[in-house]
N, C-alpha and C positions, 0 to 999 in steps of 0.2 A: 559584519557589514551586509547589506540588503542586497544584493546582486539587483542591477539594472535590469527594467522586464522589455523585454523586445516582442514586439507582436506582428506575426506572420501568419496568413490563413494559407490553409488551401483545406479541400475534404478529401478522407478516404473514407475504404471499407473497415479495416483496424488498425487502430495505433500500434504503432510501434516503435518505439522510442529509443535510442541508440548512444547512451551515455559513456564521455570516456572520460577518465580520470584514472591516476595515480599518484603512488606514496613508497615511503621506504621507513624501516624504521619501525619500530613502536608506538603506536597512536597519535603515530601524523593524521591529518585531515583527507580525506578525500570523498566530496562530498558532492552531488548533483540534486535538482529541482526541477519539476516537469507537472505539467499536467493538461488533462486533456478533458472534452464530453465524455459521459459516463451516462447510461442510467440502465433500468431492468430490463431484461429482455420482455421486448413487447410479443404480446398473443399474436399479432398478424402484422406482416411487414417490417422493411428495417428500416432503421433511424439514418438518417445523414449526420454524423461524426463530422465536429470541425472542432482543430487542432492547430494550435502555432504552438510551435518549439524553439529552445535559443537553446545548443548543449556548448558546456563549456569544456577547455582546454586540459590535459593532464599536465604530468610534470611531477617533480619532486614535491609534494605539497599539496599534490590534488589539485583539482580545479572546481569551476559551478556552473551552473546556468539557472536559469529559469523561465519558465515558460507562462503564458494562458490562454483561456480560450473564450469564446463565444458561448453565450444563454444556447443551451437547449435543453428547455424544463421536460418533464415527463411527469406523468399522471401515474401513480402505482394503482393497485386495489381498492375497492372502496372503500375508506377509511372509518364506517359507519358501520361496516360488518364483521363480528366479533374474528378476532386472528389467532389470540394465543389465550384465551380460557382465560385461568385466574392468573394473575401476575405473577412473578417470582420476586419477592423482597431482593431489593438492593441496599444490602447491608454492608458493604465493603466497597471499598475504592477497587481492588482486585476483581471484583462479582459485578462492576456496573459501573458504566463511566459517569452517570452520572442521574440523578433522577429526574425524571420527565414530565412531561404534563400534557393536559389535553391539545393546548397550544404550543409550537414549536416555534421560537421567531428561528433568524437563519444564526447557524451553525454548527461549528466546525464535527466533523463526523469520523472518528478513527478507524481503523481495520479492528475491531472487535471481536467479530467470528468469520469464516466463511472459508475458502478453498484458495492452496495459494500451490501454483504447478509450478516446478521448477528445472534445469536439466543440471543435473547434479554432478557428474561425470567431465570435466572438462579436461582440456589442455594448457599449458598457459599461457596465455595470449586468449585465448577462448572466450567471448562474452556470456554470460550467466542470463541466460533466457527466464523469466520471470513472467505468468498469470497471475493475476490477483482477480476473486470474484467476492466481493463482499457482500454480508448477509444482513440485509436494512430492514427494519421494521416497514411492514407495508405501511405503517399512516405517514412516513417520511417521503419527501421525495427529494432526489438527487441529481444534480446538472451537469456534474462532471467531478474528476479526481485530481486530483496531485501528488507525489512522493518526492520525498527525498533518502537519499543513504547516504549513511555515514560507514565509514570503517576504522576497526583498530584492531594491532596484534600486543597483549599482555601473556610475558612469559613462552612466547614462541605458538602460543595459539590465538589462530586470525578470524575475525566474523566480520562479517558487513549487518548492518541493520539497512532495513527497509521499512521506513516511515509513511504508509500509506494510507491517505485519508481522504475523505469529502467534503469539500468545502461549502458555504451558501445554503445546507441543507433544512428544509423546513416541514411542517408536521400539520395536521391535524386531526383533534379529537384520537391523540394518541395514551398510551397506559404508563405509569409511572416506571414501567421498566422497558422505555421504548429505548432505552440506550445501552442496557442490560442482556440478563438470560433470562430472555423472555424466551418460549415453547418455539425450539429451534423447527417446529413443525409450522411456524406461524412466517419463516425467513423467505423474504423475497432476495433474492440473489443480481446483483447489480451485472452487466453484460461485462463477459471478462476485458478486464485490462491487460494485453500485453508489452511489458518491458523488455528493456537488456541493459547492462550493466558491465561496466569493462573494468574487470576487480584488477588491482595489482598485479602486475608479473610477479613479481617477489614472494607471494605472498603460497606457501604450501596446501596442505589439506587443510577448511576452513569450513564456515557453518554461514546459513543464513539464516534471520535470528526477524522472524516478526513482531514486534513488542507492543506487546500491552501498554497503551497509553490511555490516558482522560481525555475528554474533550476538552478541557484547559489545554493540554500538554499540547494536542494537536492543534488547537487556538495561536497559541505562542510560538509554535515554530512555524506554522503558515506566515506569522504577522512577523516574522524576521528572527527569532530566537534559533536558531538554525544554524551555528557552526557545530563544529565537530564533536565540542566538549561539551557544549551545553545541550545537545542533543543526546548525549550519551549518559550527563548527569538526570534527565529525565525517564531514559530508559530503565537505568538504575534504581532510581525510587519507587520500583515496584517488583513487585515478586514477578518473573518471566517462568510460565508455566515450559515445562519440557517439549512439550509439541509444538511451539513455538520457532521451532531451532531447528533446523535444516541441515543437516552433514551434507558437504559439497567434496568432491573426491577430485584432484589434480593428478594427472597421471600422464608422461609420455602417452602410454601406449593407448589411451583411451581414444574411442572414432569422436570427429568430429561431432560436435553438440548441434541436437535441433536449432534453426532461424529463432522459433517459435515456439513454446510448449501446452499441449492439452492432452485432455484424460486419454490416455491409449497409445501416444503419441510415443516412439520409441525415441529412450533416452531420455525419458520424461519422468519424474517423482511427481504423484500428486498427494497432497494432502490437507484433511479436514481439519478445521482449528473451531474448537466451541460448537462444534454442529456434526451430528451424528454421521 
């Protein structure tokens, strides 16, 4: 079912988004929606960020919200001036969400490559601090993000996935593998997104698992496809490459976790997915 959308402004400097939900069991649901402005870090000066959020309820079963926000388009690179050399053939569903073309109408835009920091070390009760910077082809341009995560425990090992995409997103005069591995030398890096995530008490040493989706996949659960199972059957139908996968460590004795996480940031894992 669609979770009702509630819309609230106000502006900051960064998001940060504060989801609670819970679950018990073996892949019960527990699932959150959010999204916010997004675009690339600008050459001079910072953007005004505007943000409504509705987070939803825990409980045995998990809970939801959803969120959105206001247009604020951004201008990337000049989309006229060569970026990534010769293309890289998208010959797999795995190697390329999808093929491109010189015109982009809008959308939908997955986590494909880019840098996702996390604090990995918690307690429990601890919320799971989460950056995402995604790596967009410069002839795209992007207005803001969304995620959602789901969780489940099979055989006594726990992961959340973190569904994080761009919606609305449009192109021009881009290369057939503007949605692909095109020349990670060519990625424009979208301005970090910070989350947090209030994973089960229950739940022991677990992973956080960024998955490889198409922009179908992220199409569909933008447009409501989005409970727990069908979320997770589309994770499934693709190969989830190892670096993907995030060890998350529970422990008494560990110190309190970062608010927030970035590169340097103690108590902070950062890591590269698809980009050197």
């Amino acid at each position: 079912m669609r979770m009702t959308i509630l819309k609230r402004s106000l502006r900051i400097a960064l998001p940060a988004l504060l989801l609670a939900g819970g679950c018990k069991g073996d892949d019960e649901m527990a699932t959150e929606t959010a999204s916010t402005a997004d675009t690339a870090a600008p050459s001079t000066g910072d953007p005004t960020e505007s943000t409504d959020t509705d987070t939803g309820g825990g409980g045995d079963g998990g809970g939801g919200g959803t969120g959105t926000t206001g247009e604020q388009p951004t201008t990337g690179a000049d989309p006229t001036a060569p970026t990534t050399g010769e293309p890289v053939p998208c010959d797999t569903s795995e190697g390329c969400t999808g093929m491109g073309g010189s015109e982009v109408a809008s959308t939908t835009l997955p986590f494909f490559r880019g840098e996702v920091c996390i604090s990995d070390k918690l307690r429990t009760g601890d919320p799971l601090a989460i950056t995402v910077s995604t790596c967009v082809h410069p002839c795209l341009k992007t207005d803001g993000y969304s995620f959602k995560w789901v969780y489940r425990c099979t055989d006594g090992v726990c992961e959340a996935g973190l569904v994080f995409y761009h919606p609305n997103v449009t192109g021009s005069m881009c290369p057939a593998d503007v949605f692909g591995a095109f020349d990670p030398a060519g990625c424009t890096f979208t301005k970090p997104a910070a989350l947090a995530i209030k994973l089960p008490d229950t739940m022991g040493d677990a992973s956080l698992l960024m998955p490889f989706l198409t922009n179908d996949d992220a199409a569909a659960i933008d447009g409501g496809e989005s409970d727990n199972d069908a979320v997770w059957a589309r994770v499934d139908s693709h190969v989830q490459a190892a670096e993907r996968r995030l060890p998350i460590n529970f422990a008494a004795e560990n110190p309190a976790p970062p608010a927030a996480c970035t590169a340097g940031e103690p108590g902070c894992t950062c890591r590269k997915i698809g980009v050197p």
